[in-house]
N, CA, C and O atoms as a GROMACS GRO file, in nm:
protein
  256
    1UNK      N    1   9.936   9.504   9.109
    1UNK     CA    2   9.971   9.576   9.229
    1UNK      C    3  10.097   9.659   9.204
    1UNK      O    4  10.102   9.775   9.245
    2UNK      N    5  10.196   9.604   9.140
    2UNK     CA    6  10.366   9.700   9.137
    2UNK      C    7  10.326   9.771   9.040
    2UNK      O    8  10.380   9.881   9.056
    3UNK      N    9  10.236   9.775   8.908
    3UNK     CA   10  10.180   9.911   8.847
    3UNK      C   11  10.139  10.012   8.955
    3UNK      O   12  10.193  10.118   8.923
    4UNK      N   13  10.076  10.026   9.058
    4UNK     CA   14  10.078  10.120   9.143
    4UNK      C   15  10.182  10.187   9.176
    4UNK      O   16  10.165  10.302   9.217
    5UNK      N   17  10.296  10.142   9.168
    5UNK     CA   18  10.433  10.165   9.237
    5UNK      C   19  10.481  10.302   9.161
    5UNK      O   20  10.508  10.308   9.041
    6UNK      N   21  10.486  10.418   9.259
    6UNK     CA   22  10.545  10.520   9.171
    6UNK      C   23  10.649  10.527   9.238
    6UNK      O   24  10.653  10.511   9.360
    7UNK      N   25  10.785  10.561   9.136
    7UNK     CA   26  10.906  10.547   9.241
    7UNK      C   27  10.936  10.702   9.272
    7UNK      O   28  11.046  10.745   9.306
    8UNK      N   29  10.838  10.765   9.259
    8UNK     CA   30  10.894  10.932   9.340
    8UNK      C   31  10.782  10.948   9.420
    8UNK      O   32  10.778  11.056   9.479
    9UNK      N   33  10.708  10.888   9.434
    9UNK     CA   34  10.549  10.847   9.509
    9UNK      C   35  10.554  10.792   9.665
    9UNK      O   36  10.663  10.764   9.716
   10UNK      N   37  10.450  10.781   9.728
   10UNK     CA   38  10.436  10.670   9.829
   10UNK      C   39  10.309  10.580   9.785
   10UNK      O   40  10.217  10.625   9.716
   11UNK      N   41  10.318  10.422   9.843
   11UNK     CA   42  10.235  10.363   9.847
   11UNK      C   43  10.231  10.290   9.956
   11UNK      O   44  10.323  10.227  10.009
   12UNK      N   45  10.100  10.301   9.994
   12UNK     CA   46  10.050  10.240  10.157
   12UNK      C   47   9.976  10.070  10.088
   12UNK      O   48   9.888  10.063  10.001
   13UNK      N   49  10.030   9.973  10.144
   13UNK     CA   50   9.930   9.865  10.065
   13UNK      C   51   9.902   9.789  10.232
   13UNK      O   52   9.980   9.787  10.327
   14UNK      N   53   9.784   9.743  10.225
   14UNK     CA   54   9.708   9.671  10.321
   14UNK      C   55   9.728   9.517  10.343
   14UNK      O   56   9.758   9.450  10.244
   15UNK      N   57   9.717   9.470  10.436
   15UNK     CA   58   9.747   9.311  10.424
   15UNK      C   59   9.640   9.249  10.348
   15UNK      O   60   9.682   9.151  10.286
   16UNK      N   61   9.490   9.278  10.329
   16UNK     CA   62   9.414   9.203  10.240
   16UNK      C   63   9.487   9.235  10.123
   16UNK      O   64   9.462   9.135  10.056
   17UNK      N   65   9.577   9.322  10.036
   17UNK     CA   66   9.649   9.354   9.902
   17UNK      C   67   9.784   9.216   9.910
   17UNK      O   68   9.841   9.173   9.809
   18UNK      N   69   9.805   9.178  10.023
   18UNK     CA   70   9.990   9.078   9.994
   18UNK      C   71   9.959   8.982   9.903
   18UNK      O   72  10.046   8.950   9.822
   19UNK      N   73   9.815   8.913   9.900
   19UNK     CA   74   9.855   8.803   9.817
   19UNK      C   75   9.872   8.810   9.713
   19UNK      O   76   9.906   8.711   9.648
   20UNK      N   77   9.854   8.930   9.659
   20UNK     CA   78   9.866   8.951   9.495
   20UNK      C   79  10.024   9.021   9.487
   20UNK      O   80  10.105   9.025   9.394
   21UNK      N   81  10.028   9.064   9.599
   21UNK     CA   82  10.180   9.181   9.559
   21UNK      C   83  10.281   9.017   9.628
   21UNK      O   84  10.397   8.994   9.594
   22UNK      N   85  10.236   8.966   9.681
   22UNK     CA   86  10.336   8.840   9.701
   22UNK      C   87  10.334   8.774   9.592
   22UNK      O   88  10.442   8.714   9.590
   23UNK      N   89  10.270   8.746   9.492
   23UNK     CA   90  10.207   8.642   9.395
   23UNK      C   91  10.369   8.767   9.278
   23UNK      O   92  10.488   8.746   9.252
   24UNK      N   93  10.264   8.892   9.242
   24UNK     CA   94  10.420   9.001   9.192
   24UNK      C   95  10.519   8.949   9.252
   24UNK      O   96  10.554   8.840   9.206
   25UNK      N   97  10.601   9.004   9.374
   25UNK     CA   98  10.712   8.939   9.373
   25UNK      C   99  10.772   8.840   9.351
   25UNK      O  100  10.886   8.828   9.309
   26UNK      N  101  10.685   8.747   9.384
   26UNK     CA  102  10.730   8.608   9.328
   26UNK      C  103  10.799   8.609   9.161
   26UNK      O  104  10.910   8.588   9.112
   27UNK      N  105  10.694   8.636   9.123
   27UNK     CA  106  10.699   8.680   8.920
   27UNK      C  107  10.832   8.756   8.904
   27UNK      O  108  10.935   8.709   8.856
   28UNK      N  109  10.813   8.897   8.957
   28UNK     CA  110  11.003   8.915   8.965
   28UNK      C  111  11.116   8.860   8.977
   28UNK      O  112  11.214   8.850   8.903
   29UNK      N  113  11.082   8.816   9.110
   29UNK     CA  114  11.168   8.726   9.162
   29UNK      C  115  11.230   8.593   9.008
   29UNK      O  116  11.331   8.606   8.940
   30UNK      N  117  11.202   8.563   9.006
   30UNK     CA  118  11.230   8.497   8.850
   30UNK      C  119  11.293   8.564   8.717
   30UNK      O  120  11.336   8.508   8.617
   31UNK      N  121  11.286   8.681   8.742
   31UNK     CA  122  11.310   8.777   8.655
   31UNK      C  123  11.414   8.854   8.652
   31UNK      O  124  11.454   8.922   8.558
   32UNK      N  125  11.483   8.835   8.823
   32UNK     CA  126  11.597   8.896   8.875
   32UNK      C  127  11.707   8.840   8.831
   32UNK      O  128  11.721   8.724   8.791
   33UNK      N  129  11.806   8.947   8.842
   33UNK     CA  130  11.948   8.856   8.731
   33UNK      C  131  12.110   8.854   8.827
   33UNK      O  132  12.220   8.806   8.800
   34UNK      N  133  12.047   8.944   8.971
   34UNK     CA  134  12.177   8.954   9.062
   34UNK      C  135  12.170   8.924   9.157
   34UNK      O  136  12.058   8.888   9.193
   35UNK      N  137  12.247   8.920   9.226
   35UNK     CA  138  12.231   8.872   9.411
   35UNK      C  139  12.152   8.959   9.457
   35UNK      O  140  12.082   8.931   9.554
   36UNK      N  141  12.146   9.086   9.397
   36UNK     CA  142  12.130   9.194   9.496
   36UNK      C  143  11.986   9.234   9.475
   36UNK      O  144  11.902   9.273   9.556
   37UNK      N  145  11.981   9.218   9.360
   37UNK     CA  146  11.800   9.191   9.306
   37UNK      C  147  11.719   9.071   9.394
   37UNK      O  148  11.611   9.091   9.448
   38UNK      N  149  11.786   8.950   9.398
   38UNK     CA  150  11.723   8.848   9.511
   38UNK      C  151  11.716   8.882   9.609
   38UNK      O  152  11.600   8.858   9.643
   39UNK      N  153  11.772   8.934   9.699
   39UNK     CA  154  11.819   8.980   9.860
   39UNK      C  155  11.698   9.116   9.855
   39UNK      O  156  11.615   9.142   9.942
   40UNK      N  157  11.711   9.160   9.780
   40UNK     CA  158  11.622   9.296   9.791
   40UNK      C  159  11.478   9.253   9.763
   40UNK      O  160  11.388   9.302   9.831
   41UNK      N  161  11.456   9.181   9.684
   41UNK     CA  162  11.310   9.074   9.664
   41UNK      C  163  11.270   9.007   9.748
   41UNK      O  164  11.148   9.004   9.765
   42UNK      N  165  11.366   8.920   9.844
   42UNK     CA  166  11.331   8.848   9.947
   42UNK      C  167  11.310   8.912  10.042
   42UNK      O  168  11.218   8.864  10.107
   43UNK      N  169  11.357   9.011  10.089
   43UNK     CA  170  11.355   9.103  10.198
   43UNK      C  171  11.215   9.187  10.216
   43UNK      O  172  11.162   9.218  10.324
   44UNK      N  173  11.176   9.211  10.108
   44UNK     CA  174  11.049   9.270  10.077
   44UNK      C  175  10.907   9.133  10.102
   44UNK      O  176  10.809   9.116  10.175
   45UNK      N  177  10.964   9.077  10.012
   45UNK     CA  178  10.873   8.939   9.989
   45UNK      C  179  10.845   8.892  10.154
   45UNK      O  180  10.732   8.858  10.187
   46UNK      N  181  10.974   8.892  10.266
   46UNK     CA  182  10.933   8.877  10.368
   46UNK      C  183  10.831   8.955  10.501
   46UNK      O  184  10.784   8.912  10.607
   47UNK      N  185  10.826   9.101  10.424
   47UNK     CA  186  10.769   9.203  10.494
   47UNK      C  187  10.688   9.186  10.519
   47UNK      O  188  10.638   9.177  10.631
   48UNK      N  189  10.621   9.167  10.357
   48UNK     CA  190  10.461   9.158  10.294
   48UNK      C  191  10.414   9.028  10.357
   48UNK      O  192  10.299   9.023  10.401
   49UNK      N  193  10.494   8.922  10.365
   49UNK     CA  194  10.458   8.771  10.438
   49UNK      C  195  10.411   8.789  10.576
   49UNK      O  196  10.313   8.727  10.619
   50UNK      N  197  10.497   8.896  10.667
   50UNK     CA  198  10.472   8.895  10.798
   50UNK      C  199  10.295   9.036  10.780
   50UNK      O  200  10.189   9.034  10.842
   51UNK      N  201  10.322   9.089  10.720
   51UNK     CA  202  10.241   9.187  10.666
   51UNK      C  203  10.057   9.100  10.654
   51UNK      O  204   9.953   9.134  10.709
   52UNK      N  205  10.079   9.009  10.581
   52UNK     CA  206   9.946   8.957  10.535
   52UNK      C  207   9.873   8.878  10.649
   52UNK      O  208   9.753   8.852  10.642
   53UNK      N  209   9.970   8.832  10.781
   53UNK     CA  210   9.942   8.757  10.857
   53UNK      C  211   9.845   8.855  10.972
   53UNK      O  212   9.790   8.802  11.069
   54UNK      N  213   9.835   8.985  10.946
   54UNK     CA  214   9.805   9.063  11.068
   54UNK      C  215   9.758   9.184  11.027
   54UNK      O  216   9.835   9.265  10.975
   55UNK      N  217   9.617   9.212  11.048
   55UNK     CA  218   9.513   9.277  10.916
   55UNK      C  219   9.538   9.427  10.990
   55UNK      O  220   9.477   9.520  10.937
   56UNK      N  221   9.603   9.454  11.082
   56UNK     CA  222   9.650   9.622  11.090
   56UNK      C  223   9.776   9.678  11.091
   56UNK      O  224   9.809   9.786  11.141
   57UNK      N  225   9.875   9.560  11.004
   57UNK     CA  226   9.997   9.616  10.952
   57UNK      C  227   9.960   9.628  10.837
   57UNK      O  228   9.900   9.542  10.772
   58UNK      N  229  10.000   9.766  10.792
   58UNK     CA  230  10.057   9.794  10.603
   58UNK      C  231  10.226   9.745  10.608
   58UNK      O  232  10.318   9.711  10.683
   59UNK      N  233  10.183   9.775  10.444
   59UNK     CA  234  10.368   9.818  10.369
   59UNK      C  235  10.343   9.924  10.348
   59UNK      O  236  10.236   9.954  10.294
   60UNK      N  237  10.420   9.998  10.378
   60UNK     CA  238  10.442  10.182  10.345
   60UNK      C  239  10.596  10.168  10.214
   60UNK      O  240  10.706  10.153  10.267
   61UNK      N  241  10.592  10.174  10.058
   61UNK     CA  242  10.646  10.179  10.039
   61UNK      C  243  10.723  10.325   9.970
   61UNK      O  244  10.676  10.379   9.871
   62UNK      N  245  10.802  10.358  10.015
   62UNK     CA  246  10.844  10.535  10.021
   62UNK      C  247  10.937  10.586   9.885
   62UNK      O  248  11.045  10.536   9.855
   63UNK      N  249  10.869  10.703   9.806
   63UNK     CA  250  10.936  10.712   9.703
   63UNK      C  251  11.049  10.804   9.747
   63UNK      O  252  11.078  10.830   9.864
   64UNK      N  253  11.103  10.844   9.649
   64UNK     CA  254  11.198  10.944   9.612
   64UNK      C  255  11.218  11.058   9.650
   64UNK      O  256  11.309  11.125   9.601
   0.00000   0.00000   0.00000
């Protein structure tokens, strides 16, 4: 799913897509080395959580 991710791009992802882009963050999340990398992971990670629960919210994530 974050291979999709263009960072001068947009990407619209659907709530049937969170469990895999939650399953990604998670994997990052492990991978992160600062506060600010966690906080910015969790924050997201929580979007997509409220996101997956309710099949006509997206994540709109907005490039550059």
């Amino acid at each position: 799913m974050l291979e999709r991710v263009d960072p001068y791009g947009d990407l619209i992802l659907t709530s049937e897509e969170m469990p895999q882009f939650l399953a990604e963050l998670d994997y990052l999340a492990g991978l992160a080395e600062t506060a600010g990398e966690h906080d910015v992971l969790a924050n997201v990670a929580r979007l997509a959580a409220i996101c997956r629960e309710d099949a006509v919210l997206e994540l709109h994530l907005v490039g550059d």
